[in-house]
Residue frames as qw, qx, qy, qz and C-alpha x, y, z in Angstrom:
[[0.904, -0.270, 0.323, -0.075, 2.05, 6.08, 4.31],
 [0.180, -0.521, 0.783, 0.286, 5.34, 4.20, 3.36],
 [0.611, 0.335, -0.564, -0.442, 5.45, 1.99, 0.38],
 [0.068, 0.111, -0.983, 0.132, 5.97, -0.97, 2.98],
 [0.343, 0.287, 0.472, -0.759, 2.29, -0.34, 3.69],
 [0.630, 0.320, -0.113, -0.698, 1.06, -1.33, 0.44],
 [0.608, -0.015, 0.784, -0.127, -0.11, -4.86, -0.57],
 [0.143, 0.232, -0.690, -0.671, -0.18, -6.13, -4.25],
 [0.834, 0.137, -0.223, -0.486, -3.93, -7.76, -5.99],
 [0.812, 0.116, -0.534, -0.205, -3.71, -11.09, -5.29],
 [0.238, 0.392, -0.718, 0.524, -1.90, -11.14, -2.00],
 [0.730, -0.402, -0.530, -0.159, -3.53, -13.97, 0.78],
 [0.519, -0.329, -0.536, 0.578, -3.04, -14.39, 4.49],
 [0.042, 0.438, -0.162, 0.883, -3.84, -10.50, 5.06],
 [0.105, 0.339, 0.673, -0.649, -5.94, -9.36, 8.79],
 [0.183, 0.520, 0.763, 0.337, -9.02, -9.01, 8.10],
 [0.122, -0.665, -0.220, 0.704, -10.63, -5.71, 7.45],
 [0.455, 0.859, 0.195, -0.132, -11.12, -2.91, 4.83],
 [0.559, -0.061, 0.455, 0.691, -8.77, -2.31, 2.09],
 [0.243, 0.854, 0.115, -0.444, -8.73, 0.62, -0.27],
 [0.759, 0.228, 0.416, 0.445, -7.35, 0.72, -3.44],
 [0.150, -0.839, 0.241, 0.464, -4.43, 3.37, -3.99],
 [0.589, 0.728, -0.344, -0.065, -2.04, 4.23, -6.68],
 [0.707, 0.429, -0.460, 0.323, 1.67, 2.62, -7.30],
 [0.445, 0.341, -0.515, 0.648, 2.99, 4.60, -4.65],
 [0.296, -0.398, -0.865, -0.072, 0.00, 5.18, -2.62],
 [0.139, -0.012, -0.051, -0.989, -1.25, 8.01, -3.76],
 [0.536, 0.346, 0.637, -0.432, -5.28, 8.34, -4.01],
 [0.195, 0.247, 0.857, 0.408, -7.31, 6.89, -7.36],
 [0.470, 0.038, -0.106, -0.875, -10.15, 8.47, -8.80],
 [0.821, -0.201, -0.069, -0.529, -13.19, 6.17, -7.89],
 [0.088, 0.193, -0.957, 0.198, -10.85, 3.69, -5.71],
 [0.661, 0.006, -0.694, -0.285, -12.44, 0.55, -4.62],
 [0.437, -0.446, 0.532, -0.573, -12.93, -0.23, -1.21],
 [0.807, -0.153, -0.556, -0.127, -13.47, -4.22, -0.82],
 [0.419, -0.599, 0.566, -0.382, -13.59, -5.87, 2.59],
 [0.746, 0.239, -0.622, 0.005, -12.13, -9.21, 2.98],
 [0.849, -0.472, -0.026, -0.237, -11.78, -12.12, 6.02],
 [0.431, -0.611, 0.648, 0.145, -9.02, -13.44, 7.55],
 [0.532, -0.035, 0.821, 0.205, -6.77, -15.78, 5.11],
 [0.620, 0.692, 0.365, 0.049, -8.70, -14.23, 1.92],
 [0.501, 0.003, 0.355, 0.789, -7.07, -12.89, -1.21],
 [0.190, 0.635, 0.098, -0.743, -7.17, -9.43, -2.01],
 [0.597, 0.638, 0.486, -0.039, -9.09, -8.97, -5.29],
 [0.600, 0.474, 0.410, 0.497, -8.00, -7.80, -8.67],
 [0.025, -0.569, -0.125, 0.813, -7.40, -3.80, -8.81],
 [0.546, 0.711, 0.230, -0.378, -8.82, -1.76, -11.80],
 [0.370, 0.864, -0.335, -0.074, -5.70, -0.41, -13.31],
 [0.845, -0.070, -0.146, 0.509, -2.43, -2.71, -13.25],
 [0.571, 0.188, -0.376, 0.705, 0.00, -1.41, -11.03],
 [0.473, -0.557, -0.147, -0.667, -2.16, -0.54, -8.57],
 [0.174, 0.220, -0.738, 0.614, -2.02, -1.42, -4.79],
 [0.603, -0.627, -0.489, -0.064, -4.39, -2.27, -1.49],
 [0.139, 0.328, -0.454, 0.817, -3.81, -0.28, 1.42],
 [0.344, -0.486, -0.795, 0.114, -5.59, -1.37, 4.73],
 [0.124, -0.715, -0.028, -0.687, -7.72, 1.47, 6.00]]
């Protein structure tokens, strides 16, 4: 996926749905995160700084 695809920790207003939690460039993470979230919520904290959300 293109880097336009990825969504920084803390970012609101997103569709709702599953998010996954990818490297910088959005590669995969050992034990990513997976967090689902509602319309208009804020994506949560990642593990590692400089980390990303990517909607599955």
């Amino acid at each position: 996926m293109s880097n336009k695809n990825l969504i920084p920790p803390g970012t609101d207003n997103k569709p709702s749905g599953q998010y996954v939690e990818v490297g910088p460039r959005g590669g995969e993470v050992k034990n990513a995160r997976t967090v689902t979230i509602d319309k208009g919520d804020r994506l949560p904290p990642t593990q590692e700084k400089g980390r990303k959300w990517q909607r599955k």
